[in-house]
C-alpha positions as CSV (number, residue, x, y, z in Angstrom):
1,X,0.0,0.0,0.0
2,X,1.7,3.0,-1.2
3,X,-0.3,6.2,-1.2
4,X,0.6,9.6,1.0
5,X,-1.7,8.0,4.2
6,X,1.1,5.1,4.4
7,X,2.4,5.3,7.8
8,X,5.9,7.0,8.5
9,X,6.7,4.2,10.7
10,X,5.7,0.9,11.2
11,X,3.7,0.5,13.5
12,X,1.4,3.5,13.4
13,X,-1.1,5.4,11.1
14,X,-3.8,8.1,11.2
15,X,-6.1,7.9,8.0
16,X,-6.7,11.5,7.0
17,X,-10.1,12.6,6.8
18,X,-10.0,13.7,2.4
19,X,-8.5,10.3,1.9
20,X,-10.9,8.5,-1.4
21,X,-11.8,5.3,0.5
22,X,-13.6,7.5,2.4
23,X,-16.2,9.0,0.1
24,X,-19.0,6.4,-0.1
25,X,-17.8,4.6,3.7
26,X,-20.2,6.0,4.9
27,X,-21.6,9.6,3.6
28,X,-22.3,11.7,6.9
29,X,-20.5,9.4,9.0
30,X,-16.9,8.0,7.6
31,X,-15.3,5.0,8.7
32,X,-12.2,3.3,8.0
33,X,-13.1,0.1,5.9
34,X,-11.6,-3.1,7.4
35,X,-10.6,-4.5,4.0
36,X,-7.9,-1.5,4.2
37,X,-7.2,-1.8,7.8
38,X,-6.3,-5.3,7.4
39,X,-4.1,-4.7,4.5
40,X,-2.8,-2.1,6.3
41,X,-2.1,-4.9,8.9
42,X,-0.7,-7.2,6.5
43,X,1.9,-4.8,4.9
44,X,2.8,-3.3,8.4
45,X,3.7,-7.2,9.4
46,X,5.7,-8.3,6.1
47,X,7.7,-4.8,6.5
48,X,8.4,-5.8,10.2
49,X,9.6,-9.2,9.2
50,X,11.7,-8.4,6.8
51,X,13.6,-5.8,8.6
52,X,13.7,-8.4,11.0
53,X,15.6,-10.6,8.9
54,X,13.1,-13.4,9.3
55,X,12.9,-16.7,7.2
56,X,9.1,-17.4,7.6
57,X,6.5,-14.9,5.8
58,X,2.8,-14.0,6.2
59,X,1.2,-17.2,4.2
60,X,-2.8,-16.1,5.1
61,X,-4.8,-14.7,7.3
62,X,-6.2,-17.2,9.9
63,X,-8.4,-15.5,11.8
64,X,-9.3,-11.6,11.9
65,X,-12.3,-9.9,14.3
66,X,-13.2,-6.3,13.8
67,X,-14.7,-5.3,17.5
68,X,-15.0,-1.3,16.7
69,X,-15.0,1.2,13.8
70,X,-12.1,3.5,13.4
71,X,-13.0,6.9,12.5
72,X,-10.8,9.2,10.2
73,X,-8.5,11.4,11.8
74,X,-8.0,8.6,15.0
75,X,-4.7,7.3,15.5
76,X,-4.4,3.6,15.9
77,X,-1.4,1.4,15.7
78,X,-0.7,-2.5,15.4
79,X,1.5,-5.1,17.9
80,X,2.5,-8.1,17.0
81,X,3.5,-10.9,19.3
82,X,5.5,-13.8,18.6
83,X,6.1,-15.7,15.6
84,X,7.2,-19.4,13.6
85,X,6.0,-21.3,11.0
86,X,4.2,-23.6,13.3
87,X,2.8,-20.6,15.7
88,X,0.5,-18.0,14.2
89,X,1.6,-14.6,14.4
90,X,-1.2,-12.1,16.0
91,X,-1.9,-8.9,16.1
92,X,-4.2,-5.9,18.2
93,X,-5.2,-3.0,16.6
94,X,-5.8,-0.2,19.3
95,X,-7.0,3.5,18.7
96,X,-6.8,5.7,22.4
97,X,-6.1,2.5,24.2
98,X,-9.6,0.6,22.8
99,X,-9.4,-2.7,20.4
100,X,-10.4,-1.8,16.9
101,X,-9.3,-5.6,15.8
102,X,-7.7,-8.3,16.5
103,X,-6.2,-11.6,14.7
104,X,-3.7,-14.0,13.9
105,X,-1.5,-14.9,10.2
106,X,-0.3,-18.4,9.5
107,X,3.2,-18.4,8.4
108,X,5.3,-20.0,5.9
109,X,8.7,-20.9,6.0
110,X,11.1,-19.4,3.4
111,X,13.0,-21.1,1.3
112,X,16.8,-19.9,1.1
């Protein structure tokens, strides 16, 4: 996901209100969708991995629960626990200290 809402680091990111997605999600009311939250989640991961150095890699998504919409303009950032190819990695998405969503990946093992 490259587009000027990216986050400057890793871990965090505040979805400016003008952004496109925003437009018909929902008039009147906006709310981050989760299909881009989770791909935010997913790209945030895979960056964090490799500048890790790992050798396993985000293979799917195993299991993902969205427990509160994010509104534009609301900070929210990801953590991610541990990781291996026979553990799922997991993440928390909080905004002001509240689960937004929360999930795990299963992981593959990369070839060297």
């Amino acid at each position: 996901m490259t587009d000027r809402h990216e986050p400057a680091s890793a871990e965090r990111c505040v979805v400016n209100a003008d952004h496109p997605m925003l437009a018909g999600h929902f008039p009147g009311h906006p709310i981050v969708p989760g299909a881009w939250l989770l791909a935010w989640v997913v790209s945030t991961a895979t960056r964090r991995l490799a500048a890790q150095g790992q050798t396993y890699s985000i293979a799917a998504i195993k299991r993902v629960k969205f427990l509160r919409p994010l509104a534009p303009e609301c900070a929210f950032e990801c953590a991610f626990n541990a990781t291996g190819t026979n553990n799922p990695m997991r993440f928390v998405v909080t905004s002001g200290g509240a689960v937004i969503a929360e999930g795990s990946f299963q992981m593959h093992q990369l070839v060297n």
